[in-house]
Residue frames as a rotation matrix with the C-alpha (Angstrom) as fourth column:
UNK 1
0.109 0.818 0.565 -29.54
0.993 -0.115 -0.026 65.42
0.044 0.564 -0.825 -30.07
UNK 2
-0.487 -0.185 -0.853 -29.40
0.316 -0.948 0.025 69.02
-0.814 -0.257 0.521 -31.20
UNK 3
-0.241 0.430 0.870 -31.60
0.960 0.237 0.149 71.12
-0.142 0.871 -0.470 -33.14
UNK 4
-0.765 -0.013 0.644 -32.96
0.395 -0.799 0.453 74.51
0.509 0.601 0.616 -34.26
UNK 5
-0.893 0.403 -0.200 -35.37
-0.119 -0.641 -0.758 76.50
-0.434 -0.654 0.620 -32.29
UNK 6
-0.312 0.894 -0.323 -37.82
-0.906 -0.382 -0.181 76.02
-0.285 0.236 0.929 -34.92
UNK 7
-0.583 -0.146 -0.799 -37.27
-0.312 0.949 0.054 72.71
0.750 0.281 -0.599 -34.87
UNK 8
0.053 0.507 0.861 -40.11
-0.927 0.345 -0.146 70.83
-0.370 -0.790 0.488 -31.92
UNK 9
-0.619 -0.562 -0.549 -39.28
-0.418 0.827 -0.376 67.74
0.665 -0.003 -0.747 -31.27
UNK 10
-0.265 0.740 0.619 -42.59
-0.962 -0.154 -0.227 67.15
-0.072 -0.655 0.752 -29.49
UNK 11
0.417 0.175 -0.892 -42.67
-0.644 0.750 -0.154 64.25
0.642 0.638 0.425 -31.62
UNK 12
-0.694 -0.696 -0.185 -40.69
-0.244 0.469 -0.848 62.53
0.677 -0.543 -0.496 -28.65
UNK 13
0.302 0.824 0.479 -44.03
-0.953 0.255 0.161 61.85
0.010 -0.505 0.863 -26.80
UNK 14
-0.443 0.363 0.820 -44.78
-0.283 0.811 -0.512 58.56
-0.851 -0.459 -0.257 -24.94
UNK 15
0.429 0.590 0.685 -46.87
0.071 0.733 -0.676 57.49
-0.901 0.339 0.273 -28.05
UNK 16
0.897 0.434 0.079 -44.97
-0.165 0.496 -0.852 58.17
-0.409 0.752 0.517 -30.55
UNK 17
-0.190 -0.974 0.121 -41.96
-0.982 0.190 -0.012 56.73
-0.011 -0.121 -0.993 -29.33
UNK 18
-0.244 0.451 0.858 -44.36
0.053 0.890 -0.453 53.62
-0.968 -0.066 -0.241 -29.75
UNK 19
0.708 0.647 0.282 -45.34
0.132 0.270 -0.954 54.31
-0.693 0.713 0.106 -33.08
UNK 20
0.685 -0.599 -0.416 -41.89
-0.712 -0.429 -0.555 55.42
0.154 0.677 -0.720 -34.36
UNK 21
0.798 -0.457 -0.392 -40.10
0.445 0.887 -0.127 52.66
0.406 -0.073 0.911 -33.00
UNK 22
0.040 -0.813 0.581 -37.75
-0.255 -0.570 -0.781 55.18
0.966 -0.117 -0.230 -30.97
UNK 23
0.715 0.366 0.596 -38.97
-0.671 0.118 0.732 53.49
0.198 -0.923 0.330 -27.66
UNK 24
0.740 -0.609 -0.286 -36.57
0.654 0.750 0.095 50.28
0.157 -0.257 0.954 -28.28
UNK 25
0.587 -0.705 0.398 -34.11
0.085 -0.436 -0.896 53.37
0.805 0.560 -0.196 -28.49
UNK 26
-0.228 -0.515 0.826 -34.57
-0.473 -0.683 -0.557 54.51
0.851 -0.518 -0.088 -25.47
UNK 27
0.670 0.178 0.721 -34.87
-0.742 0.206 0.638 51.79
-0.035 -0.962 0.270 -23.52
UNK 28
0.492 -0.805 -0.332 -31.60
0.284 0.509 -0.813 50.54
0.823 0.306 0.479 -24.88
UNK 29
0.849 -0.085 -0.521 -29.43
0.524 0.009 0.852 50.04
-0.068 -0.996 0.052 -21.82
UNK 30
-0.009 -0.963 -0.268 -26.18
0.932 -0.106 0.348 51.33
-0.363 -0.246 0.899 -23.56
UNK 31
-0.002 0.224 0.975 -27.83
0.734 -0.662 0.153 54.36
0.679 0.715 -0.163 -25.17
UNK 32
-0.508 -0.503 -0.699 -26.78
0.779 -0.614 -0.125 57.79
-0.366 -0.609 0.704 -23.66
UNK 33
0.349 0.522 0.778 -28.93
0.736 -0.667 0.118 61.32
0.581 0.531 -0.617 -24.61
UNK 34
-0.630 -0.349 -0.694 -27.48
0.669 -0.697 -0.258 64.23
-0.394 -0.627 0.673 -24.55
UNK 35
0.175 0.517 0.838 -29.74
0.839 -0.523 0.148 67.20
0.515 0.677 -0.525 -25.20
UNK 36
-0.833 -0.261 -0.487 -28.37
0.357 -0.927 -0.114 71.11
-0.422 -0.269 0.866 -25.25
UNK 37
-0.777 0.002 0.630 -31.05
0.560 -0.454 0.693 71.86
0.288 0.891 0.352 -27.93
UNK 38
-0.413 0.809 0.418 -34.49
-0.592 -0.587 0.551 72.86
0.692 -0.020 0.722 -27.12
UNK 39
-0.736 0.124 0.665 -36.27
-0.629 0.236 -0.741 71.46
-0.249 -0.964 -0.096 -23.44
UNK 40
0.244 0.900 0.361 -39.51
-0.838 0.383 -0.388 70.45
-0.488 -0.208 0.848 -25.36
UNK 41
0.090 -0.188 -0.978 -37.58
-0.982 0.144 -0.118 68.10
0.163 0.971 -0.172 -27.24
UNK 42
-0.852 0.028 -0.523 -37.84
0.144 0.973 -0.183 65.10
0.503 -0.231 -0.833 -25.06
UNK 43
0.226 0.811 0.539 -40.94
-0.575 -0.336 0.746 64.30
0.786 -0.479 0.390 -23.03
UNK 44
-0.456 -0.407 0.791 -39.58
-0.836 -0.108 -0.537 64.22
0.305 -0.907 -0.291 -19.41
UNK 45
-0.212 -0.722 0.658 -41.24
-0.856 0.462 0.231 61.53
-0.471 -0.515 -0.716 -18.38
UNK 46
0.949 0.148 -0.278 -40.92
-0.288 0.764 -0.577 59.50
0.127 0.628 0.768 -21.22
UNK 47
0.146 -0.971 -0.189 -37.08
-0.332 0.132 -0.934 59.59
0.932 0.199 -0.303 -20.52
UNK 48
-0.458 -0.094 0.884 -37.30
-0.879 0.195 -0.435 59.34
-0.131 -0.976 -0.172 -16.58
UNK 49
0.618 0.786 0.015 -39.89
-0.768 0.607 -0.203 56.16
-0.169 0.114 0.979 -17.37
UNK 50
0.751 -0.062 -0.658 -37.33
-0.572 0.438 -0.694 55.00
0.331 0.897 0.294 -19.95
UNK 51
0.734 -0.589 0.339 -34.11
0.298 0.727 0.618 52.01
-0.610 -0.353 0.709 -19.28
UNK 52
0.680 -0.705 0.201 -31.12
-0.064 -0.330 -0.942 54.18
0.730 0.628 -0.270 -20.90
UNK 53
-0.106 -0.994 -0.025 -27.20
0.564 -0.039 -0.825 54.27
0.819 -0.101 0.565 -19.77
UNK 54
-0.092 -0.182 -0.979 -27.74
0.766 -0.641 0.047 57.61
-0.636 -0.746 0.198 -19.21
UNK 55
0.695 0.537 0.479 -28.81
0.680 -0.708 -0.193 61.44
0.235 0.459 -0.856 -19.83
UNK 56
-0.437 -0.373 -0.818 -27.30
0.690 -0.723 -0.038 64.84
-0.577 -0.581 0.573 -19.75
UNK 57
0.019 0.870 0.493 -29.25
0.980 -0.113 0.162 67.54
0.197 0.480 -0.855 -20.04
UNK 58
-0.886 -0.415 -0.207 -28.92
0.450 -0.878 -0.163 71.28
-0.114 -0.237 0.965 -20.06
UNK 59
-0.631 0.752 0.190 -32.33
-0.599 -0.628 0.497 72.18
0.493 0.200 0.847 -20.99
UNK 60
-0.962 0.237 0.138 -35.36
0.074 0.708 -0.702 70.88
-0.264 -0.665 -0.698 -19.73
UNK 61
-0.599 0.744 0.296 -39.03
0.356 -0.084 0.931 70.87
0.717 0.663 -0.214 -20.69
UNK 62
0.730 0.419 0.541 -41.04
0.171 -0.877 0.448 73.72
0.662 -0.235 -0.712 -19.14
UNK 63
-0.516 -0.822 -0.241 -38.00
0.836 -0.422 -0.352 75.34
0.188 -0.383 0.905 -18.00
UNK 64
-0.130 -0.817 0.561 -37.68
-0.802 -0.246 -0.544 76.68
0.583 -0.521 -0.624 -15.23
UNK 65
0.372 0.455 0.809 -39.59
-0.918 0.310 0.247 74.27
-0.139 -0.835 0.533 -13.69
UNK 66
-0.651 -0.699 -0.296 -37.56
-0.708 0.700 -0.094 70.88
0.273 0.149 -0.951 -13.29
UNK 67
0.720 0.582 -0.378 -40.00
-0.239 0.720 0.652 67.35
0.651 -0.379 0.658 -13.36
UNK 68
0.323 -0.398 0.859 -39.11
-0.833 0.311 0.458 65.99
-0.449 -0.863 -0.231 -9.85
UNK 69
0.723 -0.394 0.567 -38.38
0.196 0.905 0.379 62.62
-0.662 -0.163 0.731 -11.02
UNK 70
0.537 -0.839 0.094 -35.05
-0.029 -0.129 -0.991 63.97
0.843 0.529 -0.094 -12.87
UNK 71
0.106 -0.562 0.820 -33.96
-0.792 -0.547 -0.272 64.15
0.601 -0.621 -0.503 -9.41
UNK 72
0.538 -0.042 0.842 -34.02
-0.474 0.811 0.343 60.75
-0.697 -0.583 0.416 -8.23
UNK 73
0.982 -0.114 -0.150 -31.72
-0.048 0.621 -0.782 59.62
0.183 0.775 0.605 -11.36
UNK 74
0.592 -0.793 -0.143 -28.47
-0.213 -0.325 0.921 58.80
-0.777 -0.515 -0.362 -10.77
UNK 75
-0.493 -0.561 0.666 -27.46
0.619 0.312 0.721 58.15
-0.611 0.767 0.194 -14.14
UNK 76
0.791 0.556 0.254 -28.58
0.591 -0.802 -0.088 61.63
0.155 0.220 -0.963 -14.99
UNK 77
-0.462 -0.882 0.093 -26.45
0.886 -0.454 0.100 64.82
-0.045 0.129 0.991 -15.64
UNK 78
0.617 0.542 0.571 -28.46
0.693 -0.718 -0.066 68.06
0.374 0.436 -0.818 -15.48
UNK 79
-0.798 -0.580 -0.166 -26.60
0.534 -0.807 0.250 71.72
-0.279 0.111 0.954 -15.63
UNK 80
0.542 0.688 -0.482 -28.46
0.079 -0.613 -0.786 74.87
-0.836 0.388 -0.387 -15.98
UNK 81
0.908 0.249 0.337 -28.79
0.418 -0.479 -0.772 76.11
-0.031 0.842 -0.539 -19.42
UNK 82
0.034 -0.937 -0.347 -25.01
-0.001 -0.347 0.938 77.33
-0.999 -0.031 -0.013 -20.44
UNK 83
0.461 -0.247 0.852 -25.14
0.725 0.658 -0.202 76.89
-0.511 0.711 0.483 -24.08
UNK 84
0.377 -0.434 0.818 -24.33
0.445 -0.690 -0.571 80.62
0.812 0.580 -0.067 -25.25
UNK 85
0.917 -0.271 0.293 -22.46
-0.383 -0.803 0.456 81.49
0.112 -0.531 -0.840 -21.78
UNK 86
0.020 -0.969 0.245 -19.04
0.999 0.029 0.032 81.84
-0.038 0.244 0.969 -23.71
UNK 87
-0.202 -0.154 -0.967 -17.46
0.076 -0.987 0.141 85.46
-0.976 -0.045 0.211 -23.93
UNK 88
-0.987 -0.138 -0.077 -17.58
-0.026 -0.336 0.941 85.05
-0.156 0.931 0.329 -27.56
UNK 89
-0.439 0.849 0.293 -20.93
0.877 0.334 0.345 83.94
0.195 0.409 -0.892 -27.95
UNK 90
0.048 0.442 -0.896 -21.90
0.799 -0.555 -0.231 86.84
-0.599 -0.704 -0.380 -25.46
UNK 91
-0.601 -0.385 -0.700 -19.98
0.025 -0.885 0.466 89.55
-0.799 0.263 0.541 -26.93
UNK 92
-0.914 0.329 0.239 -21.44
0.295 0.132 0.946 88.11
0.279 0.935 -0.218 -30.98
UNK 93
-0.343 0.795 -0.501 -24.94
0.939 0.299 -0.168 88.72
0.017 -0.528 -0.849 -28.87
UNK 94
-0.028 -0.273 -0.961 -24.08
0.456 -0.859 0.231 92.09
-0.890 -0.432 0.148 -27.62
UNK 95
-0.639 -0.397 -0.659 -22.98
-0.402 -0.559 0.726 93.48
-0.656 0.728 0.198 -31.24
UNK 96
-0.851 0.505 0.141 -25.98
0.283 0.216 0.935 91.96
0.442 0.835 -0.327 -32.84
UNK 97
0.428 0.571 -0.700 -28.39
0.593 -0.763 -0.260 94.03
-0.682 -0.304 -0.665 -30.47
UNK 98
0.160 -0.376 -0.913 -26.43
0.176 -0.899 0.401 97.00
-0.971 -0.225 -0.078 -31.53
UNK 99
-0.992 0.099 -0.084 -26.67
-0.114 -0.359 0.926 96.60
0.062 0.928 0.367 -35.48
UNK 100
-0.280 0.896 0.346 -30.18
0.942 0.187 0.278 95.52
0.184 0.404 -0.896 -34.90
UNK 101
0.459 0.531 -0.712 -30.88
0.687 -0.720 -0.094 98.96
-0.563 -0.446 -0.696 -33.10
UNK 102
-0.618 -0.574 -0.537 -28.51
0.140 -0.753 0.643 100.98
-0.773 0.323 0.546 -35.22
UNK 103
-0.746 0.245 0.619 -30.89
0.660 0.159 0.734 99.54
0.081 0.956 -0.281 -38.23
UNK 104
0.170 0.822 -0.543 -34.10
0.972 -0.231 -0.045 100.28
-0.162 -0.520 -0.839 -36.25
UNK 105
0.309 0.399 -0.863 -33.42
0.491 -0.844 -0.214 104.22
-0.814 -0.358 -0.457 -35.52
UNK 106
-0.759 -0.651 0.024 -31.59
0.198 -0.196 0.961 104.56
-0.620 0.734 0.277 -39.30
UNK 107
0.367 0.903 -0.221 -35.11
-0.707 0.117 -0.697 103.47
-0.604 0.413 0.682 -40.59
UNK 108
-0.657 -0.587 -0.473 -33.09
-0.753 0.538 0.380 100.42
0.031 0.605 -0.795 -42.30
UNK 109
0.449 0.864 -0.226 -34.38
-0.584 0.476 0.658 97.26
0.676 -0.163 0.718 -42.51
UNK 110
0.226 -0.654 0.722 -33.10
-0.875 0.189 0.445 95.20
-0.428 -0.733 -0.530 -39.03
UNK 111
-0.235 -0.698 -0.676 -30.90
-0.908 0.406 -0.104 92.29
0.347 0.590 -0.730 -39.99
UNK 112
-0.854 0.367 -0.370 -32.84
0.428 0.899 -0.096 89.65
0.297 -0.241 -0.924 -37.43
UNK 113
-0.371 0.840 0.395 -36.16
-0.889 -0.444 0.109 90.98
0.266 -0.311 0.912 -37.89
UNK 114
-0.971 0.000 0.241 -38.46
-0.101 0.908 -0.407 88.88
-0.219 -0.419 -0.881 -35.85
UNK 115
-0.525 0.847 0.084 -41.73
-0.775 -0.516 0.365 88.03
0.352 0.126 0.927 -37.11
């Protein structure tokens, strides 16, 4: 599973993994979830609850704080948060600060304004 920041996947809730029919998903024994995308995008313990394979997880829902019962899974993977810690990603990071301020003190408009 991977998605957009503006993407919430709250919609993974305990109830309406009952009303969406995504509950048989995850409590399919051969079904595996990875998720890099966004933490709120599963509800913790709807997955800890759930009968899956297995998880790996780089985010987490309220990050930093880890739900304790990820930690009794042994058919669990969790990693901190690594998705943009590549040099390239970094550097692309770096050099989009630096046009965003170059716009900023030009009086330009900034190329990822945030509103």
């Amino acid at each position: 599973m991977n998605c957009r920041g503006k993407f919430n996947l709250s919609q993974i809730r305990a109830n309406d993994l009952k009303t969406k029919g995504i509950a048989a998903t995850l409590s399919t024994p051969s079904m595996h979830l990875i998720n890099m995308a966004r933490g709120d995008v599963v509800d913790s313990p709807a997955l800890i609850d759930g009968r899956i394979a297995g998880a790996g997880l780089e985010v987490y829902e309220n990050q930093p704080k880890l739900h304790p019962g990820f930690l009794s899974l042994e058919n669990a993977t969790l990693l901190p948060h690594l998705g943009s810690a590549t040099i390239a990603t970094r550097t692309a990071m770096d050099e989009n600060v630096s046009v965003n301020l170059e716009a900023f003190f030009a009086g330009r408009e900034l190329p990822d304004r945030v509103v």
